[in-house]
C-alpha positions as CSV (number, residue, x, y, z in Angstrom):
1,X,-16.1,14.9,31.3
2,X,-18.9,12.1,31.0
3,X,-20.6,11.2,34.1
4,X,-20.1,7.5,35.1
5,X,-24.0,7.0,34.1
6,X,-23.3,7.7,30.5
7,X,-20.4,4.9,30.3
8,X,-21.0,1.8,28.8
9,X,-20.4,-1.9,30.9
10,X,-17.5,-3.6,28.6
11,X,-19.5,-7.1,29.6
12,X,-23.2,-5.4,28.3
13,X,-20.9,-4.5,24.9
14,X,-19.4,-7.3,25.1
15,X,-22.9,-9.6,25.0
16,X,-24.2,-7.4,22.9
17,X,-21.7,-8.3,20.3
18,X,-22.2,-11.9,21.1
19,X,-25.8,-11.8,20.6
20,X,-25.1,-10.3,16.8
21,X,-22.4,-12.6,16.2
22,X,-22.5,-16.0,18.5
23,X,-19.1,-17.3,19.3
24,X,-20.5,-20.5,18.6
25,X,-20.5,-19.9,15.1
26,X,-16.6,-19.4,15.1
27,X,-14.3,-22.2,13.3
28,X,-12.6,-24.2,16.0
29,X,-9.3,-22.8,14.8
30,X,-10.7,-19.2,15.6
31,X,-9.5,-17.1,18.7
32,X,-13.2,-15.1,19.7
33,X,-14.3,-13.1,22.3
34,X,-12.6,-10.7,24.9
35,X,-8.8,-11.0,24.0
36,X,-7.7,-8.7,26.2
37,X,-9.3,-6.7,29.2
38,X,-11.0,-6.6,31.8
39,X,-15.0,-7.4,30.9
40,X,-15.8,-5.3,34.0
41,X,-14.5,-2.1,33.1
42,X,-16.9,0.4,31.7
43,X,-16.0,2.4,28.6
44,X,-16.6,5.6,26.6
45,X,-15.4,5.7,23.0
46,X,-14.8,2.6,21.2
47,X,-13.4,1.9,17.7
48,X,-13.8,-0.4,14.6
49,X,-11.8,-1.8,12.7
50,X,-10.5,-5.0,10.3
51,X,-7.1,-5.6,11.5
52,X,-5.4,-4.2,14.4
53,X,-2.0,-2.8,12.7
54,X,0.5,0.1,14.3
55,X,-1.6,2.8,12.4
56,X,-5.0,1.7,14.1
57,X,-2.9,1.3,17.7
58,X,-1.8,4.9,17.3
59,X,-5.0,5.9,16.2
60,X,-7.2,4.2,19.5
61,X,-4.3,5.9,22.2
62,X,-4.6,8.8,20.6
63,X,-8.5,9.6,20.5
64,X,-8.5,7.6,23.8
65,X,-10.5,4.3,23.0
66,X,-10.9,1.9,25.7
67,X,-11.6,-1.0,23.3
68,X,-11.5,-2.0,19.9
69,X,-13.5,-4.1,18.5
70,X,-11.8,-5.8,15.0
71,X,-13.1,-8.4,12.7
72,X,-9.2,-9.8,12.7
73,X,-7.8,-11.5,16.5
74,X,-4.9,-9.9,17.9
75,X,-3.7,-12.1,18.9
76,X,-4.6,-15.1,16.6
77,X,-2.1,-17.8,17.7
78,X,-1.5,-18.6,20.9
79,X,1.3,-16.8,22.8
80,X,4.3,-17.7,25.1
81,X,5.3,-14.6,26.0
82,X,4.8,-10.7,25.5
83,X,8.1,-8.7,24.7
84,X,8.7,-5.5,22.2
85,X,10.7,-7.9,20.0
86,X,7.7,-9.4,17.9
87,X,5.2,-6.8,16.0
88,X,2.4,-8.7,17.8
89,X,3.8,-8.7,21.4
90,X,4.5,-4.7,20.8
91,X,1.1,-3.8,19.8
92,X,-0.3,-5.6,22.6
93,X,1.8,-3.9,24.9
94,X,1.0,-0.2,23.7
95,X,-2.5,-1.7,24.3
96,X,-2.6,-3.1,27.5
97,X,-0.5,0.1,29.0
98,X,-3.1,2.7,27.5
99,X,-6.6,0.4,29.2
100,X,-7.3,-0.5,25.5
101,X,-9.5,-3.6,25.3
102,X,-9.7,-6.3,22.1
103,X,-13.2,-7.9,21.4
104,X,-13.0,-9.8,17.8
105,X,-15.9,-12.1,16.5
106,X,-14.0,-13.2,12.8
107,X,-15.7,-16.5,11.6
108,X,-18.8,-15.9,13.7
109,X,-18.8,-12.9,12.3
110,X,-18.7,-14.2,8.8
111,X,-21.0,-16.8,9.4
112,X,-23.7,-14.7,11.8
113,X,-27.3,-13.9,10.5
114,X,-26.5,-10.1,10.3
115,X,-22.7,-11.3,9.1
116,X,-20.6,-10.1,6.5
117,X,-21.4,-13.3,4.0
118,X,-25.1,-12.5,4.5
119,X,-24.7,-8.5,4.0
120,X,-23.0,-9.3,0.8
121,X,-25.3,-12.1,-0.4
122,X,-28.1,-9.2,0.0
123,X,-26.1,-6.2,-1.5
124,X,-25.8,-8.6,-4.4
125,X,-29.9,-8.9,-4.3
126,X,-29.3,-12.7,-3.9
127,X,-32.8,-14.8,-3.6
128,X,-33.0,-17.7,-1.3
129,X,-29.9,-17.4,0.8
130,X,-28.9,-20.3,2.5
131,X,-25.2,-21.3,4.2
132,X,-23.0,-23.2,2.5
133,X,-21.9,-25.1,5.2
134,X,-24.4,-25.6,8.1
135,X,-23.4,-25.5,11.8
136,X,-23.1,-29.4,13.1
137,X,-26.4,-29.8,15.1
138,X,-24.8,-32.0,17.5
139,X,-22.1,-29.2,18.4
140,X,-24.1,-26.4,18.4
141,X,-28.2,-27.9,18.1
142,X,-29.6,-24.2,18.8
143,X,-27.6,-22.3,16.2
144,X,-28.2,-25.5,13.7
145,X,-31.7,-25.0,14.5
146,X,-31.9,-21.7,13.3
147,X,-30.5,-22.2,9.9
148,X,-27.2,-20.6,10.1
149,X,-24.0,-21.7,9.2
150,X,-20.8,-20.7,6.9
151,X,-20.6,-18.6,3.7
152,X,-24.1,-18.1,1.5
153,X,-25.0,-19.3,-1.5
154,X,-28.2,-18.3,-3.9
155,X,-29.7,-17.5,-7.2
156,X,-29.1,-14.2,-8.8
157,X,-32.5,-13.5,-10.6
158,X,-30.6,-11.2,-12.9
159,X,-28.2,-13.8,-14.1
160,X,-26.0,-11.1,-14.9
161,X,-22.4,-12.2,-17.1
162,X,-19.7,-12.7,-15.9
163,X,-18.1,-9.2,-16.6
164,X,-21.6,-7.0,-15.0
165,X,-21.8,-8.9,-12.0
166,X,-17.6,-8.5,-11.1
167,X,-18.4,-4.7,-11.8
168,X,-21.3,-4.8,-9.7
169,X,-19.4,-6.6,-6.6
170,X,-16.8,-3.7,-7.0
171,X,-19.1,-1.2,-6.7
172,X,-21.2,-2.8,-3.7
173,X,-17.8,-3.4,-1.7
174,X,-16.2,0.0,-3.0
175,X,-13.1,-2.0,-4.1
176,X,-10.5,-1.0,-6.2
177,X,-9.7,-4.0,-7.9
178,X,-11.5,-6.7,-9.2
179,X,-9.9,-9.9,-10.1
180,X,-11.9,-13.2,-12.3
181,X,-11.3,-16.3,-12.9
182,X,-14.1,-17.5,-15.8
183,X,-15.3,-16.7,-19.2
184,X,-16.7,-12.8,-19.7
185,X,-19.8,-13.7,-20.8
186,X,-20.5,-17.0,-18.4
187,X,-23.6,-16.4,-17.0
188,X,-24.0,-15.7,-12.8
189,X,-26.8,-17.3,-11.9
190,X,-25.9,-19.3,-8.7
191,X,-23.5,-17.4,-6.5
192,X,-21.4,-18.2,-3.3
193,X,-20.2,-16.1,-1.1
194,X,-17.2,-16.5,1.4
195,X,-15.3,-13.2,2.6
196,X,-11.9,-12.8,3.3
197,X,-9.8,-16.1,2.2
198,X,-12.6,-18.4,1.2
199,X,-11.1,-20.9,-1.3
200,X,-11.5,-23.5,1.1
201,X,-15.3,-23.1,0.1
202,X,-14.6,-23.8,-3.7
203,X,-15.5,-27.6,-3.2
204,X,-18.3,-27.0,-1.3
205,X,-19.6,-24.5,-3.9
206,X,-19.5,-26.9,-6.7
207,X,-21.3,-29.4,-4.5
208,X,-24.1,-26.9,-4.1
209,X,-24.3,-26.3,-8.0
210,X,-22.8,-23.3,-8.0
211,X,-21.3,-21.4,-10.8
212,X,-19.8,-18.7,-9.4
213,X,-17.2,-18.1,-6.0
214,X,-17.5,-14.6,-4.4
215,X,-14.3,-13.9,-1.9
216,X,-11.8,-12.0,-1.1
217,X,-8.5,-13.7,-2.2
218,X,-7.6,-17.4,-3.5
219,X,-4.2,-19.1,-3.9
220,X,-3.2,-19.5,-7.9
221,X,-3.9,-23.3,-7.4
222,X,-7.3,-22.7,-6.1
223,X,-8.2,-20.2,-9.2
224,X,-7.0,-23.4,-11.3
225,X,-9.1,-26.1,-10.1
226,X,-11.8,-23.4,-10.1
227,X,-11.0,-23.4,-13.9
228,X,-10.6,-27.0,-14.1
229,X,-14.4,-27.6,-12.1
230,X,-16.1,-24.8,-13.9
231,X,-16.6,-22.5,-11.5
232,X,-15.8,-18.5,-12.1
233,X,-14.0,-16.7,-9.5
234,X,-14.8,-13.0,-8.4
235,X,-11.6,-11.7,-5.8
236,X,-12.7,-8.6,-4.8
237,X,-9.5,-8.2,-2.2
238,X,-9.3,-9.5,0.9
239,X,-9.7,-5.6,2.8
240,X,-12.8,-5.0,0.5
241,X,-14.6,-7.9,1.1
242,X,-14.8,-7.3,5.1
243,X,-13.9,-4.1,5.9
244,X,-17.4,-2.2,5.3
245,X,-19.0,-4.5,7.6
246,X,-17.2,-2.8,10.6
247,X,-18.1,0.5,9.3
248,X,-22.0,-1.3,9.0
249,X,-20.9,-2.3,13.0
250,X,-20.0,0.8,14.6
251,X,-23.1,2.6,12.9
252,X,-25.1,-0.4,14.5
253,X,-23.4,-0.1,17.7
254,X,-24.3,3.8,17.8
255,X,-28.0,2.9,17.4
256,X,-28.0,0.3,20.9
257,X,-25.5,2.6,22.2
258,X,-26.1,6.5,21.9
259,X,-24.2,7.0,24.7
260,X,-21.1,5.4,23.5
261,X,-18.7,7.3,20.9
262,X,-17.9,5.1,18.5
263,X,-16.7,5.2,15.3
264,X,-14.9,3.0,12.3
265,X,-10.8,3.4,12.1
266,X,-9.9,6.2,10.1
267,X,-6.1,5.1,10.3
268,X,-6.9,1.6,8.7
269,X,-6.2,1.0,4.9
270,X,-6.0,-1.7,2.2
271,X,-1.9,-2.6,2.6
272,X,-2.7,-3.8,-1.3
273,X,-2.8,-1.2,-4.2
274,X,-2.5,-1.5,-7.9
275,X,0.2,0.2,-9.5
276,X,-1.0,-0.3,-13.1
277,X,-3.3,-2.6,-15.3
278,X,-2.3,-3.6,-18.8
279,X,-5.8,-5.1,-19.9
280,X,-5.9,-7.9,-21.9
């Protein structure tokens, strides 16, 4: 048994993860923060993951985590009751009653100097990141101040086509799938990136100049005015284009936190899966 000295203060985790990620940075839509617990417990063993789904629940109870920390709030929408008769309300239940704590940074996360957009922007060896949307300096004047903002956008130096730079995403994200919206041979040469569902960025993108949207999933409509503005599109799944930051997380989390066990969701998989490809 750990000695009381070798737990971790929920509110020190808790401002740690704030200082990586600033709730500030969150869309105004976004639920951030502490969701549930109590920020002056202390914990041992903590866990990772993108969504909190029944598998990652029964995973966190049984290894005995006193908080998760996902990329996705649970809950999102506000709630007027608890009961066992929505999926939501039952998960947050089997929570609550095992001391199980929910911190989740989502857009701030996205949008956060070490952030998911970023980590991709450099996996992709992107020169001269910059947001694609900056943070309103009137709102927020100290995060304006220091450049940051939603998505990325910059110039890939080795212009690859089309067809290379999807097949290098895939194998920068690990994902299993690949979708495109573009020409083959269109050249990549100024890139956005928005994780998860970024097709609200597509405008914002073409303002910018550039040629090419990197996200996780977009609407059919959105892939046709993406066609109809010139822009290619590379959907590399929603899971793929988020969950290895909160493996990148946990390892981070180990570094500040040596004390702490913690460690990404083994439980947690892609709900999506391709059942064949017919080419073409």
């Amino acid at each position: 048994m750990s000695s009381k000295r070798d737990r971790v203060s929920l509110q020190l985790l808790t401002d740690t993860l704030a200082r990586l990620a600033p709730l500030g940075l969150a869309e105004s839509w976004d639920n951030v923060g502490l969701l549930v617990g109590s920020r002056y417990g202390h914990i041992e063993r903590a866990m990772t993951c993108l969504t909190v789904t029944a598998a990652v629940v029964a995973e966190a109870i049984e290894r005995d985590a006193q908080l998760i920390i996902s990329h996705h709030p649970l809950p999102f929408k506000p709630l007027t009751k608890i009961t066992s008769d929505t999926i939501t309300g039952q998960l947050l239940l089997d929570l609550i009653s095992n001391n199980v704590a929910i911190y989740s940074a989502h857009t701030a996360m996205d949008s956060a100097a070490e952030g998911i957009n970023q980590h991709i922007a450099e996996r992709l060896q992107l020169e001269s990141i910059q947001p694609l949307s900056v943070i309103d300096a009137n709102a927020q004047p100290k995060l304006a101040a220091m450049g940051l903002g939603s998505g990325r956008f910059g110039t890939n130096p080795r212009s690859h086509s089309l067809t290379l730079f999807a097949d290098e995403i895939g194998s920068c994200l690990n994902a299993n799938c690949i979708r495109v919206v573009g020409l083959p041979q269109t050249a990549t040469q100024r890139v956005a990136i928005a994780c998860g569902s970024g097709g609200s960025f597509l405008n914002t993108a073409h303002r910018l100049g550039c040629d090419t949207l990197v996200t996780g999933e977009a609407t059919f409509h959105t892939c046709l005015e993406a066609e109809a503005l010139g822009i290619s599109l590379v959907l590399t799944g929603h899971y793929a284009s988020e969950r290895f930051a909160m493996e990148w997380l946990a390892d981070r989390l180990s570094e500040d936190f040596p004390h702490l066990e913690i460690w990404p969701s083994q439980n947690e998989k892609d709900p999506i899966w391709t059942a064949f490809s017919r080419g073409g």
